[in-house]
C-alpha positions as a printed Julia matrix, in Angstrom:
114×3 Matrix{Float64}:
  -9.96  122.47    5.09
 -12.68  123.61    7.51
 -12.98  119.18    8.31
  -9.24  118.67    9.04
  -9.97  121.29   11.45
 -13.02  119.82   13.21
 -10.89  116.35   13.32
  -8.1   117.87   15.19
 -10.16  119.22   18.2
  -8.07  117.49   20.8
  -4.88  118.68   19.14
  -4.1   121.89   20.74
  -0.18  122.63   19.93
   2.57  120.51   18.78
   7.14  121.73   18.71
   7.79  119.16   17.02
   8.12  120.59   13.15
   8.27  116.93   11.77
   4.54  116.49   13.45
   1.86  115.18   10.84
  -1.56  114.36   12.41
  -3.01  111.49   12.12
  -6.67  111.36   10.66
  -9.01  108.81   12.03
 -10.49  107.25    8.85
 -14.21  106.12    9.37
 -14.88  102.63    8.4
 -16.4   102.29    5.06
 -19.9   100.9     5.73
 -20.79   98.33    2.92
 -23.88   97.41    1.62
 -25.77   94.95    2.26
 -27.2    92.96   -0.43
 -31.13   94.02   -1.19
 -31.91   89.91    0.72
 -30.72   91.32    3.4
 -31.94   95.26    4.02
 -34.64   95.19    5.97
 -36.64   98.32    5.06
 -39.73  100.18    6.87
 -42.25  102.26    4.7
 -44.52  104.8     6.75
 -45.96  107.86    6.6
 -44.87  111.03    8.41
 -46.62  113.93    9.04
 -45.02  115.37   11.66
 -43.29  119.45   11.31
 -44.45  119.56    7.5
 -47.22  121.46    7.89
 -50.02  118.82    7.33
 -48.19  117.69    4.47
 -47.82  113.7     4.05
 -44.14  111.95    2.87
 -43.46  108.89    2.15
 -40.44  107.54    4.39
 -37.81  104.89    4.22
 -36.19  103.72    6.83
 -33.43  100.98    7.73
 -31.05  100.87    4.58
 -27.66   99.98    5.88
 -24.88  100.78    3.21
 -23.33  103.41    1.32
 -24.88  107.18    0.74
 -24.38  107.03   -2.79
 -26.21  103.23   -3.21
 -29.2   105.45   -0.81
 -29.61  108.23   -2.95
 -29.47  105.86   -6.19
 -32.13  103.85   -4.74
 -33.87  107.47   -3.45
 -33.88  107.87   -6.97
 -35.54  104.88   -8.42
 -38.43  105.24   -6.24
 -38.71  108.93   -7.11
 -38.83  108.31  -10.82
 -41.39  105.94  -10.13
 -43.45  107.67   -7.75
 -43.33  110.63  -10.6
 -43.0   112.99   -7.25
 -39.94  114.88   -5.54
 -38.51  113.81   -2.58
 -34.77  113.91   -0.89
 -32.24  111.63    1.02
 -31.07  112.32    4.16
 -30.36  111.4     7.86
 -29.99  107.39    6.09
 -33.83  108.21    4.96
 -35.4   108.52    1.67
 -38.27  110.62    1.99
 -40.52  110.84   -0.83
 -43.5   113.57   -1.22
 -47.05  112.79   -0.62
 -48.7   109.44    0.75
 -47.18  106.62   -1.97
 -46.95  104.15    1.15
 -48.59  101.31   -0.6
 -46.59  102.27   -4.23
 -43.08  102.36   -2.55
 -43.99   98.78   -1.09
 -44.72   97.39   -4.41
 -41.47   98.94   -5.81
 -39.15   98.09   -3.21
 -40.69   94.41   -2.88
 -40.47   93.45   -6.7
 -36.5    94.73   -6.47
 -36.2    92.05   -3.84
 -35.88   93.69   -0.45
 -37.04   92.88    2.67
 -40.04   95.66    3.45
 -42.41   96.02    6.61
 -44.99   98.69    6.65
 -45.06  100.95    9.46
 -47.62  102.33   11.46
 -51.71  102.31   10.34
C-alpha cells in the first residue's frame, strides 16, 4: 500500500467517484544473454573498514537472474556476499576466482583496476 502511495505524488485530489489512477508500469528490463553482458570484476575497499570485496559490476537484466548468478559465485567462492544496487558483492579479495568462474560460464569479463 505504502508504493501506490509514493506513485501517486502528483495526484493531490480527485470529485470524480468513478476516478481510478493510473499506475505507470516500469518496463521489464530483459536479460541479456551471458555473450552479451559485459561484466567488470574489482576490488573495493572503500567504507568497509579495511575490509576487501569482491565486486561485480555491469549485469544488465532481471534482479532475480542477478541474485541467481550472486549465488553461483558465492557457492563457489565458499564466502558470503550480497546483491544490491545491480552489484554482486562478494566477501574478501576472490578477484582472480570470480574471473575464472564468470569466464568458463561464457560472459564477457574485464578486470578492473590494479
Amino acid at each position: 500500500m505504502a508504493k501506490q502511495k509514493k506513485e501517486k505524488i502528483n495526484v493531490v485530489y480527485s470529485t470524480n467517484p468513478d476516478f481510478n489512477f493510473q499506475f505507470d508500469e516500469e518496463e521489464a528490463i530483459e536479460t541479456l544473454s551471458k555473450a552479451q553482458q559485459q561484466l567488470y570484476v574489482s576490488i573495493d575497499r572503500k567504507q568497509r573498514g579495511g575490509k576487501e570485496v569482491t565486486l561485480v559490476e555491469g549485469f544488465v537484466g532481471k534482479e532475480d537472474d542477478l541474485k541467481e548468478l550472486g549465488k553461483l559465485l558465492k557457492s563457489k567462492c565458499g564466502v558470503g556476499g550480497t546483491v544490491k544496487d545491480n552489484e554482486i558483492l562478494i566477501q574478501g579479495n576472490f578477484r582472480d576466482k570470480v574471473f575464472d568462474i564468470l569466464t568458463k560460464e561464457g560472459y564477457k569479463v574485464k578486470k578492473k583496476g590494479g
